[in-house]
VMD Tcl script that draws the C-alpha trace (Angstrom):
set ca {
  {-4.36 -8.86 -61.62}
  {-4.68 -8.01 -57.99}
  {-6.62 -4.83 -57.11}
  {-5.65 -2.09 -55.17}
  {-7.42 1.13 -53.70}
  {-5.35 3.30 -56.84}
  {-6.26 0.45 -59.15}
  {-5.37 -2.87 -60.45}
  {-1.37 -4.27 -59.94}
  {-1.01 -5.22 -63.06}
  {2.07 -4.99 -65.52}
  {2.71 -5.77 -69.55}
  {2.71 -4.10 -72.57}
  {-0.22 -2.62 -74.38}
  {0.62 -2.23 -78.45}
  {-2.42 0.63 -78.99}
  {-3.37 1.60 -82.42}
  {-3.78 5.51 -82.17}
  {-6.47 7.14 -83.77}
  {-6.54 10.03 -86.03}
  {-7.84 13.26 -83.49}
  {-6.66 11.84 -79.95}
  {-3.74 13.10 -78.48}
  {-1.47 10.40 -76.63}
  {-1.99 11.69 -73.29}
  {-5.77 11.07 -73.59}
  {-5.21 7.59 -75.30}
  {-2.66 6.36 -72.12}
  {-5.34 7.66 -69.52}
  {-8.33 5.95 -71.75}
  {-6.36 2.49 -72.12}
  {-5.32 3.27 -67.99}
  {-8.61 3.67 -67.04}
  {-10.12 1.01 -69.06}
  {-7.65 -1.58 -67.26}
  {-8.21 0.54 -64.14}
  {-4.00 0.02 -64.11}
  {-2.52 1.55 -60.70}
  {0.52 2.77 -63.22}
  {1.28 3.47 -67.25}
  {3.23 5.31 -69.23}
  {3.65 5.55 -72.89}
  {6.81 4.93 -75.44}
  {7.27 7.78 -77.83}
  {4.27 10.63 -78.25}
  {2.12 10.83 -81.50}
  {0.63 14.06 -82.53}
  {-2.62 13.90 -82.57}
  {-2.87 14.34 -86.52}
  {-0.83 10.86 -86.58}
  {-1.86 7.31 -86.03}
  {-0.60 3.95 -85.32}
  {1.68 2.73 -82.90}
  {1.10 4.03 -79.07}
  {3.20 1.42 -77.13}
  {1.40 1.76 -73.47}
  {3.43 0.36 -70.79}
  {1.82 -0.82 -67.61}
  {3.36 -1.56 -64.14}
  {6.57 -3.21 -64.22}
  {7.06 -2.58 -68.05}
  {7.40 1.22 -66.83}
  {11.07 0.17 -66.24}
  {11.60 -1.11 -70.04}
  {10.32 2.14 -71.34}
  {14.07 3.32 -72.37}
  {14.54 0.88 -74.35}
  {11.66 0.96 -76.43}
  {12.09 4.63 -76.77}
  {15.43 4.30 -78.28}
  {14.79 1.82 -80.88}
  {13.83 2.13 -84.51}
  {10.48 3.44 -85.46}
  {8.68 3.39 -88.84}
  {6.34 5.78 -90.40}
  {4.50 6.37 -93.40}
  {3.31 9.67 -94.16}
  {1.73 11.84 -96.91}
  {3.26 15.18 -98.26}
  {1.10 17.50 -99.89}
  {3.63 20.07 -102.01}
  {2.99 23.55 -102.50}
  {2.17 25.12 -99.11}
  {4.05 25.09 -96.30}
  {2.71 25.47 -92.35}
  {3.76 27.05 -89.38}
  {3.41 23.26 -88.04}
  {4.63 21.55 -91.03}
  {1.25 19.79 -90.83}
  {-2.32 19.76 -91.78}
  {-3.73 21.78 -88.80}
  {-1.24 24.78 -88.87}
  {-1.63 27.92 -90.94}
  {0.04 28.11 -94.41}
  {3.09 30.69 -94.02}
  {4.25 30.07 -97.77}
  {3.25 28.84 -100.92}
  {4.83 27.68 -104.49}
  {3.29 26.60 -107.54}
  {6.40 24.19 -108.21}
  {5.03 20.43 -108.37}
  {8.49 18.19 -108.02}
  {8.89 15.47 -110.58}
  {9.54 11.75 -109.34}
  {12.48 12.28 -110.85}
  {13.50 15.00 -108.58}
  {12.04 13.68 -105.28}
  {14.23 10.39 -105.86}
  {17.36 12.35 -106.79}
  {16.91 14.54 -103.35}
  {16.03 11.63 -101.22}
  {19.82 10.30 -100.35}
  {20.56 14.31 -98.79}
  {17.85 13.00 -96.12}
  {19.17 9.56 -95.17}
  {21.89 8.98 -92.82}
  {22.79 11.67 -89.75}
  {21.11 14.54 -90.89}
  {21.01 18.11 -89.32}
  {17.78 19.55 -88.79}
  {15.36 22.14 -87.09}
  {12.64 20.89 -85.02}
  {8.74 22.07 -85.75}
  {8.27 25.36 -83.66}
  {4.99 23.52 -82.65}
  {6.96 20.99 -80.85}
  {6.85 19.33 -76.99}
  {11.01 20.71 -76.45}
  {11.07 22.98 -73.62}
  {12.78 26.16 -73.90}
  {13.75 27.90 -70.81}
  {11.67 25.56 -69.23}
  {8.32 25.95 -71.61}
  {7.12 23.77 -74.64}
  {7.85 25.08 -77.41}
  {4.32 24.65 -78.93}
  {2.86 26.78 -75.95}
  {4.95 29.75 -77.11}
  {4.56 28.96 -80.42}
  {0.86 29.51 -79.87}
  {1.26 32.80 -77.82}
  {2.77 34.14 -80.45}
  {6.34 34.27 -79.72}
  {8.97 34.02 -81.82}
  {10.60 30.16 -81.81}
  {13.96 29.62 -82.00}
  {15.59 26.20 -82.23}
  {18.46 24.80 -82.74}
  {19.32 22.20 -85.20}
  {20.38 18.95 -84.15}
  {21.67 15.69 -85.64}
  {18.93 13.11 -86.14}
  {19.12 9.66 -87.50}
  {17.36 8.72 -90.31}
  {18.06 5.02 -91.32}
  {15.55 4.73 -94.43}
  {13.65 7.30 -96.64}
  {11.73 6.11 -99.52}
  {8.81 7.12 -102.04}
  {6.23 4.63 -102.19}
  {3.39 6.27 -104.16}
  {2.17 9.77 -105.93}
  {-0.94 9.70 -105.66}
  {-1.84 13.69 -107.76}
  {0.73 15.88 -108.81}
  {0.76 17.84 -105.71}
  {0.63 14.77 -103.37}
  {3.59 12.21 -102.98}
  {3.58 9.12 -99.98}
  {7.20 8.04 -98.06}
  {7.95 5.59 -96.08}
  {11.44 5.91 -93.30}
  {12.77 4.20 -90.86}
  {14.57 6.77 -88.10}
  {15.94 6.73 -84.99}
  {14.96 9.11 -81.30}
  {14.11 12.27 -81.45}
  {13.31 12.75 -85.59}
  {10.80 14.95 -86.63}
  {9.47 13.50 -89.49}
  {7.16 17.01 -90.10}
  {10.68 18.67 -90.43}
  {11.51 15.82 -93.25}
  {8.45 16.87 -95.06}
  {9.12 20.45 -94.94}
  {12.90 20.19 -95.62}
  {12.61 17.94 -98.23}
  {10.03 20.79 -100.05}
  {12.66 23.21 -99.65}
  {15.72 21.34 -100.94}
  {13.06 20.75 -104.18}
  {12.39 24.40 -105.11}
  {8.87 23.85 -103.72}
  {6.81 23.93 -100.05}
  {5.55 21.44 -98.27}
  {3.47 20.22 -95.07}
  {2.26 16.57 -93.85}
  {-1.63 15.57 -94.43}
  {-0.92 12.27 -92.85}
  {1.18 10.58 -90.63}
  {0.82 6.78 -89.60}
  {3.56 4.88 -87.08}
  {3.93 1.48 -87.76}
  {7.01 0.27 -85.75}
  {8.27 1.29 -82.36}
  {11.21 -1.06 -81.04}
  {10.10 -4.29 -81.48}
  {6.28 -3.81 -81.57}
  {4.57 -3.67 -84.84}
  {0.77 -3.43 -86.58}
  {0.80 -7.10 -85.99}
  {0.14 -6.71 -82.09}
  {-1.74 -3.37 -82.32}
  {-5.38 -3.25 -80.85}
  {-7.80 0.01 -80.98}
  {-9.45 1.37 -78.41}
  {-12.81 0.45 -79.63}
  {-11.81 -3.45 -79.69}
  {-10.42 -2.84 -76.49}
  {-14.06 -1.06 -75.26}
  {-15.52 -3.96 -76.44}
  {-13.30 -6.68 -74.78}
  {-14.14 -4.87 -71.63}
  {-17.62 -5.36 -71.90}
  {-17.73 -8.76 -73.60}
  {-18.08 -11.87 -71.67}
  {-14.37 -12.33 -70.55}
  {-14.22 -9.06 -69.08}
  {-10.60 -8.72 -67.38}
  {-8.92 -11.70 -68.88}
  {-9.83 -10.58 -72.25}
  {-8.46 -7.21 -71.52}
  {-5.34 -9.52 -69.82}
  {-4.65 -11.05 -72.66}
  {-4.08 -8.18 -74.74}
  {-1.67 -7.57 -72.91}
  {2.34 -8.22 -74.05}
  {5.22 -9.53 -71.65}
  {7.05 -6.84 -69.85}
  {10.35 -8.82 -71.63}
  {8.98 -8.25 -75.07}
  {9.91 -4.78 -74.70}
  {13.76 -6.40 -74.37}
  {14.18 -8.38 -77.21}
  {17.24 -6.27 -78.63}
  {19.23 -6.81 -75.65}
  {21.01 -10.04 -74.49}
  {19.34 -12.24 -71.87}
  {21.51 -13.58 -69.03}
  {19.92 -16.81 -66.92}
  {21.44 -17.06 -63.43}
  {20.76 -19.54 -60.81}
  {18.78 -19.29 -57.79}
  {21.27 -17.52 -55.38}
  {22.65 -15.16 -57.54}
  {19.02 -14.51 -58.44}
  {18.95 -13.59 -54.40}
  {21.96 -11.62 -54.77}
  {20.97 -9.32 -57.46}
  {17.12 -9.15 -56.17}
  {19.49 -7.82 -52.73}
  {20.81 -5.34 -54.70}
  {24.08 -7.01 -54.37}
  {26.77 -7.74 -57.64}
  {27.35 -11.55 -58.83}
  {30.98 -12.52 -59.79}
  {30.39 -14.20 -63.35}
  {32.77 -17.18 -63.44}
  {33.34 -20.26 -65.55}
  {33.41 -21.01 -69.04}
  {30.24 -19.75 -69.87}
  {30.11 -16.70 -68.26}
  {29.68 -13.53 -71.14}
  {33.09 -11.58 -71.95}
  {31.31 -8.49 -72.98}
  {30.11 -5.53 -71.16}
  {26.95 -3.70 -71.12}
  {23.33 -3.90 -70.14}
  {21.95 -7.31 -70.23}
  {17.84 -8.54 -69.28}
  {18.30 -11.72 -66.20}
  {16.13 -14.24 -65.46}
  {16.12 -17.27 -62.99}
  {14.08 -19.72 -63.64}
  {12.03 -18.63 -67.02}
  {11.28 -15.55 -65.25}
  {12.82 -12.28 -65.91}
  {13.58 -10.54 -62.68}
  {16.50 -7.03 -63.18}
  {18.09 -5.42 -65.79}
  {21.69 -5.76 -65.07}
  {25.13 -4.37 -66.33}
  {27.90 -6.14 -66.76}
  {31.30 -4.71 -65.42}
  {34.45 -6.43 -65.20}
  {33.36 -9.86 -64.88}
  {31.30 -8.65 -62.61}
  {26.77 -8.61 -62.93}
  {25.25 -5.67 -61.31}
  {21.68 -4.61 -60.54}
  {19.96 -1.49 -61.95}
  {16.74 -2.20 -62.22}
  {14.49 -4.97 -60.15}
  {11.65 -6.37 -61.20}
  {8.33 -7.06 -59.16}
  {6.86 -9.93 -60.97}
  {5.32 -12.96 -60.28}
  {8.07 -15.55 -59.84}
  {7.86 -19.64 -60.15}
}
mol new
graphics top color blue
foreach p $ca { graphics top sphere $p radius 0.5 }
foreach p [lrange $ca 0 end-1] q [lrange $ca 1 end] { graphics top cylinder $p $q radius 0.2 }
display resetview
């Protein structure tokens, strides 16, 4: 890590376990500032109700953020029935009430209506802009919210526990842009009953999971612990790790100069991939673009700035 006068040069992945109370924006700038990183960015925004997976992206992993951003993500989340919010959560007002208390019976016979491409209404108390302002900023001014419904993905939904009567824990597996407040409140509705989320815990983004998360207090203390910067280095992921999902491409030395030009490579030969699409290259062990591939033909979108053998 090489400093700089805006900070340290320094570029990976940082899987952050998200406390309950923080919002995102604070936890990027904490982890930022405890690397003293010159640039981050985050994959996918938690509210700051939820926990669990804050994939932080430093330097050159910037770049990879799309692709973490569209990949799966788990959660697991509590539904207390009976009162619904005007965030669908814990820390909104309740706007109605019902003393219906669904049976598991019910909840597992309503489940398969919420799997697959489903149609629904984002929170009013939500980060989409309309006509240019968050929706959660009008929400709180007291305007009247309108959004539209949309078609979300929603690749799992399943009950894992019920806990009290009026409490039931689920477990899904969805795809960008899923509100999984509106799957709590929807899925009240559709039962006769209301509903709202007490917790909410992410536990797969892309290809990170629990397994590589860190908190901010172990990171706090690897700061001040003996190793000081390497221990906070090796924290760190791969910017690559963020690719895994993609196919890799290895190309010699001067079509590694070529592409790092900005310039196209012809693929020839016997080996050379027959499909199109967006591929990660490396030369040497080292991955340096994101390429697609057109018509036999490799080309440059994305070059990456990292150390090179």
């Amino acid at each position: 890590m090489s400093r700089r006068k805006k900070g340290l040069d320094i570029s990976g992945w940082l899987v952050l376990d998200k406390p309950v109370g923080v919002t995102s924006t604070h936890a990027v700038s904490k982890a930022r500032w405890l690397y003293q990183a010159k640039k981050a960015g985050h994959a996918g925004t938690l509210d700051p109700l939820a926990s669990g997976i804050l994939p932080i992206a430093f330097g050159e992993a910037t770049k990879t953020v799309p692709f973490v951003m569209d990949g799966r993500k788990v959660y697991r989340f509590e539904v207390l029935w009976g009162v619904e919010t005007n965030t669908d959560d814990a820390e909104g007002e309740p706007v109605a009430t019902s003393e219906r208390r669904p049976t598991r019976e019910a909840i597992l016979d309503v489940l398969p209506v919420f799997r697959g491409q489903v149609s629904q209404i984002p929170p009013k108390f939500s980060a989409l802009k309309i006509d240019g302002e968050r929706a959660y900023d009008l929400a709180r001014e007291g305007e009247d919210v309108i959004l539209e419904p949309r078609i979300v993905e929603v690749h799992r939904l399943e009950l894992v526990d019920m806990p009290a009567p009026d409490r039931a824990v689920f477990e899904t597996e969805c795809g960008k842009g899923t509100y999984v407040r509106a799957i709590a409140r929807d899925m009240g509705r559709a039962l006769g009953t209301r509903a709202h989320i007490v917790s909410l815990r992410r536990t797969v983004v892309g290809g990170f999971s629990e397994e590589d998360a860190i908190s901010l207090d172990e990171l706090e203390r690897l700061r001040q612990g003996a190793s000081g910067e390497q221990g906070l280095a090796d924290a760190l992921l791969p910017v690559e790790t963020a690719l895994d999902d993609i196919p890799a491409l290895a190309v010699n030395r001067a079509e590694a100069a070529r592409l790092l030009n900005g310039q196209p490579v012809l693929l020839r030969g016997r080996d050379a991939p027959t499909f199109q699409g967006t591929v990660s290259v490396t030369a040497d062990g080292a991955l340096i673009a994101l390429a697609e591939i057109e018509r036999g033909e490799l080309h440059p979108r994305r070059i990456f700035n990292l150390d090179r053998p």
